[in-house]
N, C-alpha and C positions, 0 to 999 in steps of 0.2 A: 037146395043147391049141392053138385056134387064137388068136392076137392081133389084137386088132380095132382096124384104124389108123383107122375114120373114125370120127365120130359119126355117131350112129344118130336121138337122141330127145334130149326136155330141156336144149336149146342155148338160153340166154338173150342171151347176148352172149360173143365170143370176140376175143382178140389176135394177133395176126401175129406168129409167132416169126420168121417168114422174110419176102422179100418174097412181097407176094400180090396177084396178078391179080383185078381184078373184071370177069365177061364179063352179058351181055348175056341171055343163054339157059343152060340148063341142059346144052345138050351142049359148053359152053365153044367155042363156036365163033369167037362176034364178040365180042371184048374189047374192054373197056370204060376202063381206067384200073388202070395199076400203082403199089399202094401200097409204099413202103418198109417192112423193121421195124418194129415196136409199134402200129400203129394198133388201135384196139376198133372192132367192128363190133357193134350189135346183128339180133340174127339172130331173123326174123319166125319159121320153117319150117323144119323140116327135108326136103328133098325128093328122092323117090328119081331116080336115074337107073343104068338097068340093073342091074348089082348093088352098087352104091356111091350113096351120098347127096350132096347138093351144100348148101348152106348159105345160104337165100332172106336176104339184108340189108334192113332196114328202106326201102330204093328202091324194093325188088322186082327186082334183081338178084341175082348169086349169087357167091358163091365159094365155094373147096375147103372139106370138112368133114375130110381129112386133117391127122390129129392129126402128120405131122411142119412143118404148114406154120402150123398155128392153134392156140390151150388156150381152152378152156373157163376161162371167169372163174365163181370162185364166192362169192356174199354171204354175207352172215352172214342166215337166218333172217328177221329184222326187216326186210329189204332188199325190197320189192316193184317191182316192173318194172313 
């Protein structure tokens, strides 16, 4: 069985377990500003790049959708976005 480190689909908003780069483009080229630890990012898109996804933020920038660097936040039900 394979383990699947990125998010794929149904990202609403996620936190920074690690620090994490926001770039500019989706090929992570031209960075943009390194956040520290725990920030919440709400995440517009999930969007592919080659065989891995990147994680479009409500600016319209991107960072990592690797699950060792970011978690999916999740509400209770009654919670709308």
């Amino acid at each position: 069985m394979v383990e699947c480190y990125y998010y794929f689909s149904r990202v609403k908003k996620v936190k920074a377990k690690t620090n994490v780069t926001r770039y500019y483009d989706k090929s992570f080229k031209k960075k943009e500003r390194i956040f520290l630890k725990e920030p919440v990012f709400d995440v517009t898109s999930v969007d592919g790049y080659g065989k891995t996804t990147r994680l479009r933020v409500s600016n319209g920038k991107y960072i990592t959708s690797n699950m060792d660097y970011v978690q999916k936040l999740k509400y209770p039900k009654s919670h709308s976005i």
